[in-house]
N, C-alpha and C positions, 0 to 999 in steps of 0.2 A: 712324265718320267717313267711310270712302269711300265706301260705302252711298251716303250723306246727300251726299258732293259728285257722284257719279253723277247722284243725281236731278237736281242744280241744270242750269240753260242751260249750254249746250256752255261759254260766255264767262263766266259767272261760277265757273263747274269750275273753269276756270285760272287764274284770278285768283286764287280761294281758292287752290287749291294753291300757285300761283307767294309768295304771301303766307307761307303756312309756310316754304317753302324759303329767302327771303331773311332768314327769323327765324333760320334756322344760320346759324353761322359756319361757313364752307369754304373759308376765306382758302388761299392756296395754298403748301403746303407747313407746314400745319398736318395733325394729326388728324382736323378738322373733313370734310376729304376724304373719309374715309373713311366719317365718319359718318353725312355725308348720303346716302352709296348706302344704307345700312343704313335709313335711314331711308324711302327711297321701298320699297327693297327691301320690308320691313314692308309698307308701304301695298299696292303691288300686290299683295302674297300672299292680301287680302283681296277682290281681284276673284273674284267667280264662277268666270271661264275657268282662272283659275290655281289655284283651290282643286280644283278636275277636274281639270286637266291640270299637276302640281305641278311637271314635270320642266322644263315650258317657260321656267319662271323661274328663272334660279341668279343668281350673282355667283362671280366671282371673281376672286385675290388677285393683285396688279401683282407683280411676279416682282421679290426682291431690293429691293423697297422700303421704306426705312428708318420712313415713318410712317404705315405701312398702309394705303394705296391699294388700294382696290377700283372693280372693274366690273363693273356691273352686265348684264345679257344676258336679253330679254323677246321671246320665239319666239312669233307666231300665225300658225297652218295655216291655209290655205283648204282651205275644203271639198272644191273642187275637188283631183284629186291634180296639182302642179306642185311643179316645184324652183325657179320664178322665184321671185325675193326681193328685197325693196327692205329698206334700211337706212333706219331713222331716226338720229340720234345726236346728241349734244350734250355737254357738259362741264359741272359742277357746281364745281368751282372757282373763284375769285374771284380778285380782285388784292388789296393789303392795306386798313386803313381809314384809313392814317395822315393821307391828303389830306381826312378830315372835321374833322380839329382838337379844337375845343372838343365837337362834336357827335359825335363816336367812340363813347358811350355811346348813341348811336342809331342809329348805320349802318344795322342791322338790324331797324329799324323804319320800315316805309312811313308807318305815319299818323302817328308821330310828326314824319317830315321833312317830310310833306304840308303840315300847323300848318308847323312852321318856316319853308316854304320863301311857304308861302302871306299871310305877315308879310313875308316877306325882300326888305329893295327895294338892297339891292344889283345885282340883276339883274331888271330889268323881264321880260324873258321866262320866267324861272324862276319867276318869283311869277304870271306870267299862268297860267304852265301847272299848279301845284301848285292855283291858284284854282279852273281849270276843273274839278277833279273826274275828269280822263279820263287820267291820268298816275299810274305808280305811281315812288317813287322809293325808293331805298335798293341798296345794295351788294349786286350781284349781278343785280337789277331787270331789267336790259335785257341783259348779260354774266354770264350768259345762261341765268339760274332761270327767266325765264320762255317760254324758246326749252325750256329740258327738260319746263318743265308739258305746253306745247303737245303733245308727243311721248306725254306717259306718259295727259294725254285722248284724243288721238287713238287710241291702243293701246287702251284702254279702250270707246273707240266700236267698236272695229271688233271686238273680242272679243263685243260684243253684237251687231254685224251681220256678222256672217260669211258671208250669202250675197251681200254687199256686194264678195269678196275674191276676186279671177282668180288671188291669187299670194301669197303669204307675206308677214310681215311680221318684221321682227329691229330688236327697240331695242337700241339700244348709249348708256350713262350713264358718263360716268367721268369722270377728276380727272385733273390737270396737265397741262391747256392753255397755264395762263397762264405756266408755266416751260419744262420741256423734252418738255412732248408723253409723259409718260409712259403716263399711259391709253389712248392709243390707239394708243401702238405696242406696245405688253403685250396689247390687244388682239385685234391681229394673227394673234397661235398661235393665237387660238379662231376667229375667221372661217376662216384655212384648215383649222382641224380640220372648221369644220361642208361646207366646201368638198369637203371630201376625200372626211371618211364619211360625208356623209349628200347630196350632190353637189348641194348649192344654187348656184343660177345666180343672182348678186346683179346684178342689175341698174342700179342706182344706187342710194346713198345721200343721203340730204335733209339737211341740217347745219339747225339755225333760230338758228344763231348770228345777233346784234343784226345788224340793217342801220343806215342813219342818213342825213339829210340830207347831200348830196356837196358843197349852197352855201348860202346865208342862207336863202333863200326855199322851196328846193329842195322842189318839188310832189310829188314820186316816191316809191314803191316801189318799190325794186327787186330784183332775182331772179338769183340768178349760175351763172352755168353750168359754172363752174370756181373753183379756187383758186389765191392768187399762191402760188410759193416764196419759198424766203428760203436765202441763205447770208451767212456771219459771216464774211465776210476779214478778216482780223488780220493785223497789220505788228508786227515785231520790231526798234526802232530803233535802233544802235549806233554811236557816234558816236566820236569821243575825244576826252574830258576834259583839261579843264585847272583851274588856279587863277586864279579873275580878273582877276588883275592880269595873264594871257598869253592873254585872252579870245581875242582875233585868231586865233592859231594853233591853236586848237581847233573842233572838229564839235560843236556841240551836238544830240541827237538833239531835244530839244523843239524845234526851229527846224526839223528835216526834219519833225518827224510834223507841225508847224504847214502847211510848206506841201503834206502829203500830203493831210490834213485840208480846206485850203484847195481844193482840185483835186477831192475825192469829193465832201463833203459837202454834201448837196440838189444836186447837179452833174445837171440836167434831161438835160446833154446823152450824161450816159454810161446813162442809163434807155431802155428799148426804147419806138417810136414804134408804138403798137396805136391806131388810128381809133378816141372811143368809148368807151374805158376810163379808167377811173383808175390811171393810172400813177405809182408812186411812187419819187422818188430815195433813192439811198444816205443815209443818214443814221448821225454819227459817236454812237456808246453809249459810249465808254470811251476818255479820252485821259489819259495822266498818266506821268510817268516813276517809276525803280523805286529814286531815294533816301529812306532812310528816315526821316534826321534832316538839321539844319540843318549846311552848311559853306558854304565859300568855292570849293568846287572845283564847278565846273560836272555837270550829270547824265553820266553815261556811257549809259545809256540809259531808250527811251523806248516803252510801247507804247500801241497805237492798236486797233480795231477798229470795224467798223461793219455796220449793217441794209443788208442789200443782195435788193431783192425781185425775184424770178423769175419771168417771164410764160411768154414761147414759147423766150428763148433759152438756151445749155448753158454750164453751170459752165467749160465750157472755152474760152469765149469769153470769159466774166467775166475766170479767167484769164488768160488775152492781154489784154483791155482795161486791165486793173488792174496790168500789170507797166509796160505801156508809161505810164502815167499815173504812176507812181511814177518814172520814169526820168527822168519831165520836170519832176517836180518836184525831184528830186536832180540831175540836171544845171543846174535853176537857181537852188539853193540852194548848187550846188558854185561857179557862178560871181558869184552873189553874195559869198560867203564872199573869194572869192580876191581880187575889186576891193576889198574893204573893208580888207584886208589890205596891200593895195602901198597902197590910199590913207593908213593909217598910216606907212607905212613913210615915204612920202615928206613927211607932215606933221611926223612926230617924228624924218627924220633917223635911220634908225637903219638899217645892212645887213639886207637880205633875205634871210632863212631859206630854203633848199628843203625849202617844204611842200608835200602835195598835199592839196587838197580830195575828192578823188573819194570818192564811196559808190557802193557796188557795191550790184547789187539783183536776188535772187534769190530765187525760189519753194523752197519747202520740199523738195519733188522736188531741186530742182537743189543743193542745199546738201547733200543728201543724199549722190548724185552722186558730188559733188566732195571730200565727205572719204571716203566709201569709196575713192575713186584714190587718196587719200593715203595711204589704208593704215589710216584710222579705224575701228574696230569699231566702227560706229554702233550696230546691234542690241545689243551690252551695253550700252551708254551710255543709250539709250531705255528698257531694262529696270532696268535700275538707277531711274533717275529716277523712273518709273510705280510702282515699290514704294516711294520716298519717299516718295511725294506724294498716294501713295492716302487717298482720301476729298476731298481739297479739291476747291475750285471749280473746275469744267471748265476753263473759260474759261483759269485761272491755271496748271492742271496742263498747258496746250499750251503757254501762255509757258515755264513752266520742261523743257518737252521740247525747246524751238528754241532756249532760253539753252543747255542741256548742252553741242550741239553744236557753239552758234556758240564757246563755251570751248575745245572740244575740235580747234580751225583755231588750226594754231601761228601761222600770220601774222598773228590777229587782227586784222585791217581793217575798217574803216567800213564797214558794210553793212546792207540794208533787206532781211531774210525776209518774204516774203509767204506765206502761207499761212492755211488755214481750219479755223476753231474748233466747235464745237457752238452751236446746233444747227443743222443741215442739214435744210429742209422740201422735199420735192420739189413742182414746181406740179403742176396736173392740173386738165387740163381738156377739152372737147367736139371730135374733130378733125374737121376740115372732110373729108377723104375716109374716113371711120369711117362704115360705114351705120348701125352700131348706136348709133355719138355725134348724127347727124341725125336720125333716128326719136326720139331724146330730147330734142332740142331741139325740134323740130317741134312735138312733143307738148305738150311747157309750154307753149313760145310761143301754141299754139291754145288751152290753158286759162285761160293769164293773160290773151288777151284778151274770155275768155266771162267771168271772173271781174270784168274791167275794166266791162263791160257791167251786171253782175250788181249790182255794190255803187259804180260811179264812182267806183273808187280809179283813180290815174295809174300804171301800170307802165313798166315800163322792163327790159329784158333785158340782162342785160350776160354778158361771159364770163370776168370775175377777180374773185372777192370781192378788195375791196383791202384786206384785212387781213389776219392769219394765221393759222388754223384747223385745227382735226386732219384735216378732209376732206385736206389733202394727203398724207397718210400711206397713201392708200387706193388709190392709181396712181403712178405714176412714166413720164416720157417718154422720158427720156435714154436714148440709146445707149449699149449697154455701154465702146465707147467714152471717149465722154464721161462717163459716169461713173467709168470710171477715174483718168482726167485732175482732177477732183474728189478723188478718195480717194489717192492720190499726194499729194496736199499736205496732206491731212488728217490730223494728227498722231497714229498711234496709236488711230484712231478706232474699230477693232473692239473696244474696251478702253471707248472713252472716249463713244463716240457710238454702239455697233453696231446698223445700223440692217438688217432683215432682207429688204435688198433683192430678193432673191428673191421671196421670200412679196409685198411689195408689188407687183411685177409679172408673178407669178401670178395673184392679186387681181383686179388692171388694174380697180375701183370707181371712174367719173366721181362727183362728189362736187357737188354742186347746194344753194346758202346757197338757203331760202325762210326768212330770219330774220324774228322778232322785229323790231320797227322801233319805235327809243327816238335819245334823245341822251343826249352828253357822257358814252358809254361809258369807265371807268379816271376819273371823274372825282367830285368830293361832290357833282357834279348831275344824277348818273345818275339817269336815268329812261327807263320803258317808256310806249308810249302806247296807252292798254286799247284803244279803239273796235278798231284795224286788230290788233293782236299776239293779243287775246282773242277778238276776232270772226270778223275775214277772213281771217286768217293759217289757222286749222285746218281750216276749212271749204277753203279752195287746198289746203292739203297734199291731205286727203282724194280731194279732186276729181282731182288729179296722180297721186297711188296710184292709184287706178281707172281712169285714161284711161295710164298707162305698164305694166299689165298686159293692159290691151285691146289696145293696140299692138303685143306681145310673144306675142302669142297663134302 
């Protein structure tokens, strides 16, 4: 079978193959993960180059992963002797298929949703595109089975032309993007192994994760030059409770996390101003308080967390922005509270209590702090907790690490912990006084506009994929500083998150999307669009590999 898809057009190669792979299931956090490396593994073992040179190809096993995650790793030499090396890489992983409904027993069939979708007049534009014939759809399609075809023909082409290659080439295939980024920070020990002993100078990495329309009409391909971060601040709401008939006199944390909620979430104004780019606001994932049956007695607490994307600025900035915004919505929830209270008092005639409204609001660091002065053992309390609660959900295992301690404050008071949960993506992107980040922008920019020429697609250059991809795993900016200032609030995160930040910025890999370009990625209208993802898209890469090894000479 690979034979027989070698011989085909570069553009029908990928398509056939990209068609098998979305026939697996590789939903994420399934087996499935692992079996479709196994499965390409298989296929390339039957290239020519790898059946010579068998060493070039392995996989290997994600360290301590419960449902056998593998990565795969496909090394081609040039001829020439160099240690320059460009990355390809992409993820095999999927989201779930439960948003196809009645039609789940197809997810993983393009021609069957083709038919479907080419009937389906729910959506005039869906049925346009499923009609035209130049659209493939099904789960995984565009996110992003057919951003790893593009990589494993391209590998494939260049195995057969090798006097085509100034410089090395390294695939990198792996699983759990769509959760916590396992694949490619597992990956990591083996980039700097090969960094180490065999002294590969990687140059950049190509990600072909989906692109997409940025507005309706939206003309463009586009080409990114970096990747957003991403950090998870989470709030820990603590109120005090009452029974509703003494509603007045009680903090309800649902009413603080409401107006914390109300202050972050899509808040344009707390997102960083870059000319040019797609910039994205915080957006709240997780609000609900932590009762677990029905009473009369108001929540005692509540927690919150939210998508908080990173361009140019430092965790320690977020930080500072994020406490001072929690402050102002607790001071004016504290003064709400208090007029609502004398205004009962004086409607119903009844003496005034001295209550206080105040919520205290502190960072995870500072809560820390403050019961070590009291004389807290925090450190066994953290240990203790971390051996309960081993195996659950990240996310729950930091609530129940900031509940220990906030228990462990004899004056129990009203108070908002801010701190940050898993996962932590760092950005990484092109910097403007970086000769070696200019010489690579330079480079694309002059090939995407020979390629614009070439085939009359519309490009467009940007410098943040807006979305979140394992390329950020591959560099890191922050000053040690700064990233202190992050891992101080990070709850036990050598445990819970440990990310090998060394090795990441020993690495120092710029990370460059030339995706795939499809819509309604994560969604039952996923689709890829053949003409540019099967045609134009491999033929750029190719082009960009040979003109950023000429460069680098």
């Amino acid at each position: 079978m690979c034979q027989q898809l070698s011989q085909l057009p570069l553009a029908t190669h990928i398509e056939e193959l990209t068609k098998e792979l979305v026939h697996i299931n590789s939903i994420n956090g399934t087996h499935g993960e692992g079996k479709i490396i196994e499965f390409i593994y298989e296929k390339m073992q039957a290239f020519p180059y790898y059946q010579e040179n068998p060493t070039f190809l392995w996989t290997t096993n994600v360290k301590h992963d419960p449902i056998g995650r593998k990565n795969l790793f496909a090394f081609v030499k040039s001829p020439n002797e160099t240690k320059k090396t460009i990355i390809y890489h992409a993820h095999l992983d999927t989201v779930d298929i439960e948003d196809y409904g009645h039609l789940k027993e197809f997810a993983f069939s393009p021609h069957k949703l083709e038919e479907f979708f080419g009937k389906y007049e729910g959506n005039a534009e869906v049925q346009k595109d499923a009609q035209s014939g130049d659209w493939m759809f099904g789960r995984g399609a565009v996110d992003m089975k057919s951003g790893a075809a593009v990589h494993v023909a391209n590998i494939q082409y260049f195995t057969q032309h090798l006097e085509e290659l100034d410089g090395n080439l390294l695939l990198i295939l792996n699983g759990g993007e769509e959760s916590e980024h396992n694949g490619i920070i597992d990956a990591l020990d083996e980039l700097s192994h090969l960094k180490i002993a065999h002294g590969l100078d990687f140059l950049m990495a190509i990600n072909t994760d989906f692109t997409t329309p940025l507005y309706g009409d939206d003309p463009h391909r586009y080409i990114y030059t970096g990747v957003a971060g991403k950090l998870l601040p989470a709030f820990y709401i603590y109120g005090r409770e009452v029974h509703v008939g003494d509603t007045l006199s009680g903090i309800d944390p649902n009413y603080i996390a409401a107006k914390i909620t109300e202050r972050i979430h899509n808040n344009l104004a707390l997102t960083e101003q870059i000319t040019g780019e797609t910039i994205l606001p915080p957006t709240c994932l997780y609000q609900r308080d932590t009762k677990e049956s029905y009473t009369v007695q108001t929540a005692s607490t509540s927690q919150i967390y939210f998508n908080y994307f990173l361009y140019e600025e430092s965790p320690a900035h977020v930080v500072s922005k994020l406490k001072a915004v929690t402050q102002q919505a607790c001071t004016e929830a504290e003064q709400y509270l208090q007029l609502q209270y004398e205004k009962y008092s004086e409607w119903s005639n009844v003496p005034k209590r001295s209550l206080s409204w105040h919520i205290e609001v502190m960072t995870y660091d500072e809560l820390i702090s403050y019961l070590n002065e009291k004389g807290v053992q925090t450190e066994a309390i953290l240990a203790e907790v971390m051996k309960k609660n081993e195996g659950k959900e990240l996310r729950q295992q930091s609530f129940a690490l900031v509940d220990a301690l906030q228990k462990a404050d004899p004056e129990h008071q009203p108070r908002v912990v801010l701190f940050f949960a898993p996962p932590f993506l760092p950005h990484n992107c092109l910097k403007e006084n970086v000769e070696r980040d200019q010489v690579l922008k330079q480079t694309i920019e002059h090939i995407v506009k020979e390629v614009a020429m070439e085939t009359g697609e519309l490009f467009q250059v940007k410098r943040f994929f807006p979305y979140l991809a394992d390329g950020s795993f591959l560099s890191i900016h922050a000053t040690e500083e700064e990233l202190q200032e992050l891992l101080h609030n990070f709850p036990e995160w050598n445990t819970l998150y440990p990310l090998p930040f060394d090795k990441i910025k020993a690495l120092n890999i710029p990370s460059v999307t030339m995706g795939v370009y499809g819509k309604d990625g994560h969604k039952w209208t996923e689709r890829v669009y053949k003409p540019y993802s099967f045609g134009v898209l491999p033929k750029l890469i190719q082009k960009t590999t040979k003109a950023i090894f000429q460069s680098n000479h």
